[in-house]
N, C-alpha and C positions, 0 to 999 in steps of 0.2 A: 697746644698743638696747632693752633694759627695762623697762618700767615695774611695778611690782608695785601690783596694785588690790586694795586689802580690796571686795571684793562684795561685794553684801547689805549696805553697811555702815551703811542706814538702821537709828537706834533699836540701835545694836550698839557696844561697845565698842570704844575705839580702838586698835588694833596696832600703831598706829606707820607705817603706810603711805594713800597715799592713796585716799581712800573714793570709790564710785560714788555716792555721795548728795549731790558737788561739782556745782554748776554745773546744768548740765539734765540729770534723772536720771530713773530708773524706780525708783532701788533696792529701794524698799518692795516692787515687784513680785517681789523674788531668792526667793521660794520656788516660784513656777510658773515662771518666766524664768531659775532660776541661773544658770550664766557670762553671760549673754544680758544683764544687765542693766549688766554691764560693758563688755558690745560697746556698747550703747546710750551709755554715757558718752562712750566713747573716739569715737564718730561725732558725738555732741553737742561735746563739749570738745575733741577734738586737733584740731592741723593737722599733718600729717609727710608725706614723700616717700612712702611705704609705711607701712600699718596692719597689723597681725597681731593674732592671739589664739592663745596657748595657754595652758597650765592648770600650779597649783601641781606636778601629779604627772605631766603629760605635757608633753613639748615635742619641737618638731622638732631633727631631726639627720641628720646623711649619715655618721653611724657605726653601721655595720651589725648591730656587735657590741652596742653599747648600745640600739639597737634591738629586742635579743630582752630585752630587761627587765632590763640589771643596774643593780642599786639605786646612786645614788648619784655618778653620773658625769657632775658639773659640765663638765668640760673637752671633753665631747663636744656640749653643745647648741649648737645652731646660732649663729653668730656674724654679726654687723652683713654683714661680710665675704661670708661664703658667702651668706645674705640677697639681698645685693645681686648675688651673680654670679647664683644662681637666677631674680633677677626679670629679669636679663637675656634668659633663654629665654624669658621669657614675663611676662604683668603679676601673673599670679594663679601661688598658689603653695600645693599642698593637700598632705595626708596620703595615704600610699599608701591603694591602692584595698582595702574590708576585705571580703572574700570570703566571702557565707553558703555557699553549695555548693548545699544543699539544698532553698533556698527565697530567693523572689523580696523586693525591697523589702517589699513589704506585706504579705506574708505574716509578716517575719520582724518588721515594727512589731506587728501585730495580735496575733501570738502571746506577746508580753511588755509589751503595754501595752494600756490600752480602747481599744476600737476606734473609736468618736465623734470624738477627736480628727481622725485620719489623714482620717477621713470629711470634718470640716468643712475640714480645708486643701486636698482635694481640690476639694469648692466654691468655695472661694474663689480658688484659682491657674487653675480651669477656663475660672472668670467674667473673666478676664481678657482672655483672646486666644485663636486658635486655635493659637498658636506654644506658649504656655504649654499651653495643653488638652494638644498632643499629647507635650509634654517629658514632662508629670506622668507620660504613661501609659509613657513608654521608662523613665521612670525606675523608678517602681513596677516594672515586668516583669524589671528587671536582677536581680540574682543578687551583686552588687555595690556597695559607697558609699565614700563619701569622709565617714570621721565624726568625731566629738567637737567640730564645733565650732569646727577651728579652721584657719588660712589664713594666710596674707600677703597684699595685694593693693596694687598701684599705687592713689595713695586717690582719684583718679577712679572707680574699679570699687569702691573698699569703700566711698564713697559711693553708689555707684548700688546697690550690695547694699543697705546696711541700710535704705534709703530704699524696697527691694521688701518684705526682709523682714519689716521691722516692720510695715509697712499689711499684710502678709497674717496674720500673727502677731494684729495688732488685731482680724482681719477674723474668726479664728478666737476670740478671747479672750470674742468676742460673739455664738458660736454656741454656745457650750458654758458650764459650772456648773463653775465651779474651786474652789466649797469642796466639791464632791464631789470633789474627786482629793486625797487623805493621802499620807503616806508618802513614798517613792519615787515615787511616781505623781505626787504635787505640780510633780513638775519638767517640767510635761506640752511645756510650749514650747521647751526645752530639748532634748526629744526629738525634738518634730517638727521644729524647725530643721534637725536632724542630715540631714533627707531633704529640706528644701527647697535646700539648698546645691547638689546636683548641680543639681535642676530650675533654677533662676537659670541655671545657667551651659549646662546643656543649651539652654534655649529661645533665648539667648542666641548657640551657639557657640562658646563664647571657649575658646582654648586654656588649657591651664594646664600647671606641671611638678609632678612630685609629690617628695615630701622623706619621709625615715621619721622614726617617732614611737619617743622614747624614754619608757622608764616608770620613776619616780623611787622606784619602788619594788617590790619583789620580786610576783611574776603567780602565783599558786597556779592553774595551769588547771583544777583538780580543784575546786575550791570555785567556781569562775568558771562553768563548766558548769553545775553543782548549781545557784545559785542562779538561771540562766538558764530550766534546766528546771523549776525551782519555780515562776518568773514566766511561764512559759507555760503553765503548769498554771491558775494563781489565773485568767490574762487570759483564757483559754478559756472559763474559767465566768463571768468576767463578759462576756463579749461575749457570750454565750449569753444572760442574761438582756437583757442589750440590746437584742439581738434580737428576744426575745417581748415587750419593753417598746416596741416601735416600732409 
């Protein structure tokens, strides 16, 4: 049930797999949009019973064991098969739920990323409705998300998704200066998606079942941390200056 997308693959050598730069694309946009500009393909170009997205180094699985991160273990990701039993409980099908502890959705965007973005998706999901307005704010106050990005859905629902996200996605790409954001930070759509996905399905209702995520490659939590607390360090100082720049 596969498909493997070279993303990003505007102006980029060929791999051997098929490029998001086919058909009606964004690709040029894969360094603010990364995976995202693949979702954009796959909602322009396919038609299938069930759409999904997962990533070269993570994918869904119902093996518990390969779910704590061990490297390497094709015969565990999720299959056509279990796929299709899953969407049987339900149309949509997400990653388990990933638990800050500490601190609330936005607290936990603002502390590793600028804070402008999260600002304008707020605006623009608020300007919507008041069903939206008050998802945004359950959602932000949770303690909890469903992230990286990626799903299954009956392609009724991952039509009606990509058809909210990208108009809000648009809505933000026009509120903010994206040759200010380098580095890591460049992927700024990419992260804020991560926090519109529950909102959609909150404002919404829709049930969903959740599947765990395996990792194709070995988790140092000790460097994972670090460089977390490093990025909340950097984003502190720059949301401070944001701040006194407003």
């Amino acid at each position: 049930m596969y498909l493997p997308l070279h993303v990003g693959r505007a102006g980029m050598a060929d791999i051997g797999y098929v490029g998001d730069d086919t058909g009606e694309s964004i690709s040029e946009k894969n360094a603010n949009y990364c995976e995202l500009t693949g979702l954009y393909w796959a909602w322009k170009n396919l038609r299938a019973e069930a759409v999904g997205l997962a990533h070269y180094r993570r994918h869904f699985t119902l093996d518990g064991v390969a779910a704590r991160g061990l490297k390497g273990k094709w015969d565990c990701v999720l299959t056509s098969e279990q796929a299709y039993a899953l969407l049987q409980k339900s149309e949509i099908v997400l990653p388990g739920k990933r638990k800050h502890y500490i601190e609330n959705n936005y607290d936990h965007y603002v502390h590793a990323h600028k804070r402008e973005a999260i600002e304008a998706a707020a605006i623009c999901v608020k300007g919507m409705s008041p069903a939206y307005s008050d998802a945004w704010d359950r959602v932000m106050e949770r303690t909890w998300a469903h992230l990286f990005n990626m799903f299954i859905m009956r392609y009724d629902r991952f039509n009606e998704y990509c058809e909210w996200l990208f108009g809000i996605l648009g809505c933000i790409e026009g509120m903010i200066d994206t040759s200010l954001y380098t580095g890591r930070e460049a992927r700024v759509f990419g992260f804020v998606s991560e926090r519109l996905l529950d909102v959609w399905i909150e404002a919404n209702r829709l049930p969903y079942t959740e599947a765990s995520v395996m990792y194709m490659e070995s988790q140092n939590w000790a460097v994972k941390i670090g460089a977390f607390l490093g990025r909340k360090a950097r984003a502190e100082l720059e949301n401070l200056r944001f701040g006194q720049s407003r």
